[in-house]
Every structure is written in C-alpha cells, then in structure tokens.
C-alpha positions as CSV (number, residue, x, y, z in Angstrom):
1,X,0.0,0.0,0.0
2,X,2.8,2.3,1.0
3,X,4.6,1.7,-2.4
4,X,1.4,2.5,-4.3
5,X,1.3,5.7,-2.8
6,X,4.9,6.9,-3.1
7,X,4.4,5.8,-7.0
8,X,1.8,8.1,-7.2
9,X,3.7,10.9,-5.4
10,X,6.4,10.3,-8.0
11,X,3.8,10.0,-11.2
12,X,2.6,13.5,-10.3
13,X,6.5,14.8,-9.2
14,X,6.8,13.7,-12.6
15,X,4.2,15.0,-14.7
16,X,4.6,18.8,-12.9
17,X,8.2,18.7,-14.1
18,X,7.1,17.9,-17.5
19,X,4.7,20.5,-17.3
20,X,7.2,23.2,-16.2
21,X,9.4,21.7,-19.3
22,X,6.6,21.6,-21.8
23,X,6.1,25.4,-20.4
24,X,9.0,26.6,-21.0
25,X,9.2,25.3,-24.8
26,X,6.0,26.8,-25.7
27,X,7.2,29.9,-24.5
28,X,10.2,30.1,-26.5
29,X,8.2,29.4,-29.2
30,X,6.2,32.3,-28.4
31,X,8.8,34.5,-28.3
32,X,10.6,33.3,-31.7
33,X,7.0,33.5,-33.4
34,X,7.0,37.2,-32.0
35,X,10.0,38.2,-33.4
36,X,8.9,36.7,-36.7
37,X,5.8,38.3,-36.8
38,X,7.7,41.7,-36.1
39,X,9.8,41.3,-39.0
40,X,7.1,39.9,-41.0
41,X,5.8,42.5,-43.9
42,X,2.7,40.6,-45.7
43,X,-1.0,41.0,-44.0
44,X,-1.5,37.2,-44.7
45,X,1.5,36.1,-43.0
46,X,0.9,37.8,-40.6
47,X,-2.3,36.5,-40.3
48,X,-1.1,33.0,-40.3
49,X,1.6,33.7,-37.5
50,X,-1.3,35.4,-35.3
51,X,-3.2,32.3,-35.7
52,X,0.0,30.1,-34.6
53,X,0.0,32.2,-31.4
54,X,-3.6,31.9,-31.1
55,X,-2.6,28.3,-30.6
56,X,0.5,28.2,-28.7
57,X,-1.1,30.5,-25.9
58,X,-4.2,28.2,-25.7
59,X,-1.8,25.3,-25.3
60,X,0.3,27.5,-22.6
61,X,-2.9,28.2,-20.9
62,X,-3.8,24.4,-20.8
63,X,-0.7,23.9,-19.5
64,X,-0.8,26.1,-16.9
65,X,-4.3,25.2,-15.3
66,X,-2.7,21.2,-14.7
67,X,0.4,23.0,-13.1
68,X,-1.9,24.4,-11.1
C-alpha cells in the first residue's frame, strides 16, 4: 500500500516537471514566433503567425491550469 502511494507521489512529481518543461518550450516558441511576426511584412503572413499564437497561448494556458 505504501509503495502505491509513493508511486503516485512520483507519477505526479513527474508529470509537474514535465509540465514546467513543456512550459517553458511553448514559451520560447512564443517569443521566436513574435520576433517573426515583427519582421514579418505581408498582411497574410501575418495572419497565419497570429493564428500560430492563437494556438501556442491556448496550449500555454492548458498547461498552466494542470500545473496548477
């Protein structure tokens, strides 16, 4: 019984440091897509790169609510 729960201590040890990893990715993905979008000169690529961090900060904010 003991075991079991110290496995599930280190299951969810686990999965908050991937969490915290996965975090920080997306937000340097975030911040290269920024710079890209900065430098970017055409309205439709624009668009396109908006729409990429439309989904990178709904994936961050997933994220953060299970860190939570």
């Amino acid at each position: 019984m003991k075991a079991q729960r110290k496995e599930n201590k280190m299951i969810k040890k686990i999965t908050k440091q991937n969490v915290k990893l996965e975090l920080f990715k997306i937000d340097r993905r975030i911040e290269k897509t920024l710079i890209r979008y900065n430098k970017e000169l055409g309205q439709h690529n624009k668009s396109c790169l908006m729409a990429d961090l439309q989904g990178l900060w709904d994936c961050k904010k997933a994220l953060q609510e299970f860190a939570l």
